[in-house]
C-alpha positions in Angstrom: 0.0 0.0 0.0 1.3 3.2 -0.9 1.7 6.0 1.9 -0.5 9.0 2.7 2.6 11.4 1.1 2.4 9.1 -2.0 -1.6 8.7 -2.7 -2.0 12.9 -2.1 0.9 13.3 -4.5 4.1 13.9 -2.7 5.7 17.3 -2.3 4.2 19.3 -4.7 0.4 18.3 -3.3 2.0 18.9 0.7 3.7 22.2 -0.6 0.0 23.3 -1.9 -2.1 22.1 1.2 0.2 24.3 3.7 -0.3 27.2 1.2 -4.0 26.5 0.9 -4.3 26.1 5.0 -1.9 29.0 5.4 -4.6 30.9 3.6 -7.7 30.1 5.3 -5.8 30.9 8.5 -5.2 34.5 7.4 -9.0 34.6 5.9 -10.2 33.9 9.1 -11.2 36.5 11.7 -9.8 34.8 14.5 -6.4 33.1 13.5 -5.7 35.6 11.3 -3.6 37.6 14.2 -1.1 34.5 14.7 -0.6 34.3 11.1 0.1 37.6 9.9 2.6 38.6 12.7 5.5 40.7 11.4 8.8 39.0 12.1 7.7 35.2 11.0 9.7 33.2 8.9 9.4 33.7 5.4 9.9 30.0 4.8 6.6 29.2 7.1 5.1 27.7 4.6 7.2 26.0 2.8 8.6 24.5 5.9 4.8 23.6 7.0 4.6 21.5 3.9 7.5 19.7 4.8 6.5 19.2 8.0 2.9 17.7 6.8 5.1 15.4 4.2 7.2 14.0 6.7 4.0 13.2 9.3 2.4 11.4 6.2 5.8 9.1 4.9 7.3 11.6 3.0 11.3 12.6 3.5 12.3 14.0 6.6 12.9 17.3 5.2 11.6 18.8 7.9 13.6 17.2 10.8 16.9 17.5 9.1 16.6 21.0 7.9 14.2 22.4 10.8 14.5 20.4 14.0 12.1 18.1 16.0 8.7 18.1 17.1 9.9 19.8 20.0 10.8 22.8 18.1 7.2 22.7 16.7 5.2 22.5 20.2 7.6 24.9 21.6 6.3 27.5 18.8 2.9 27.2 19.2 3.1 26.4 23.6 2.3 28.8 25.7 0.4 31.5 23.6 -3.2 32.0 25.4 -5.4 30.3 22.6 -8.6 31.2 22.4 -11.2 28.3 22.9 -12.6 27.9 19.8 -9.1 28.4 17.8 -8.6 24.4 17.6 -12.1 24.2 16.2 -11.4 26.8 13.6 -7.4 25.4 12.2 -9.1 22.1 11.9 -11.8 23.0 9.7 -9.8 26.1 7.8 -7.3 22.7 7.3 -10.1 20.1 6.1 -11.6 23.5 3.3 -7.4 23.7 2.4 -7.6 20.2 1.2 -10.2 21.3 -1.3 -8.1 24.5 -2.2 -5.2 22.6 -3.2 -6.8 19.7 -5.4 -5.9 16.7 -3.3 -7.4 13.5 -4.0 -10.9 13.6 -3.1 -11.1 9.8 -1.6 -13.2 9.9 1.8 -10.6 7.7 3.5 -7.8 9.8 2.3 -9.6 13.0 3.8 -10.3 11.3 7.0 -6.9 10.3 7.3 -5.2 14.1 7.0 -8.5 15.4 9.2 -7.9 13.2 12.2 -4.1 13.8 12.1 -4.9 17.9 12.1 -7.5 16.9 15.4 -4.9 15.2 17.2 -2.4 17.4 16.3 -4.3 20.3 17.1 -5.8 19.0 20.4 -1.7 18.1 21.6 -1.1 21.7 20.9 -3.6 22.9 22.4 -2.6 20.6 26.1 0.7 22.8 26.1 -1.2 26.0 26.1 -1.1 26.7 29.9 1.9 29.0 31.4 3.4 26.1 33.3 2.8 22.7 31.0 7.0 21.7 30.2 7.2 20.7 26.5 9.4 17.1 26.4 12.6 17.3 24.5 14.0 15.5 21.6 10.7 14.5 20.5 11.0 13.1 16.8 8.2 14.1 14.4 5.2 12.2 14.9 4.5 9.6 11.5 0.5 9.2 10.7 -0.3 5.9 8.2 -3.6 5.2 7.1 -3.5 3.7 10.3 -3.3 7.2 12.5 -0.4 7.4 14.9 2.7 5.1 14.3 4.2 4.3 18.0 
């Protein structure tokens, strides 16, 4: 069986969700503020696709040119999120899929939509002042399967 990275279409289909998802984000009232900061990196979204690619099998561009998982949950730890925020990535994510011409195979779709719940809902458990982010974690792998242990 091929991998999630494969059946979407590889780079170029992870490249053009993050751009699509980065997009939503800034369309939206509410998350628009963390993604239009002045002083991100200009490679956000290009480093978000690699990050998606290497969750779903793809290479681990990411982790060798970014850092760990870590690095991630320290970003986004921490920040006061509004309640509903988790609600909104996850469904400005599953429209993205749309936006950027994925494969439109119900399993497929369920398989990027619970990764972006579970990823969304770990995020969202560091959000308190004093929750201690664990370090060296690797970059969590999803199959059709969900979580790979």
């Amino acid at each position: 069986m091929t991998t999630v990275y494969e059946f979407a279409g590889g780079e170029a289909a992870f490249q053009a969700l993050a751009a699509a998802h980065h997009q939503r984000c800034l369309e939206d009232e509410v998350l628009n503020h963390p993604f239009s900061h002045e002083g991100g990196n200009p490679q956000h979204v290009q480093r978000l696709g690699w990050y998606l690619g290497e969750v779903f099998g793809g290479p681990a561009w990411f982790s060798e040119r970014c850092g760990d998982h870590t690095h991630v949950l320290d970003m986004h730890a921490h920040n006061g999120m509004q309640a509903d925020l988790g609600e909104r990535f996850v469904r400005c994510f599953v429209t993205a899929i749309d936006d950027a011409g994925l494969p439109d195979d119900p399993a497929f779709r369920e398989v990027l939509r619970s990764y972006m719940q579970w990823a969304t809902d770990e995020v969202m458990s560091y959000d308190a002042p004093d929750t201690v982010v664990e370090r060296l974690q690797p970059v969590p792998r999803w199959s059709w399967d969900g979580l790979q242990r």
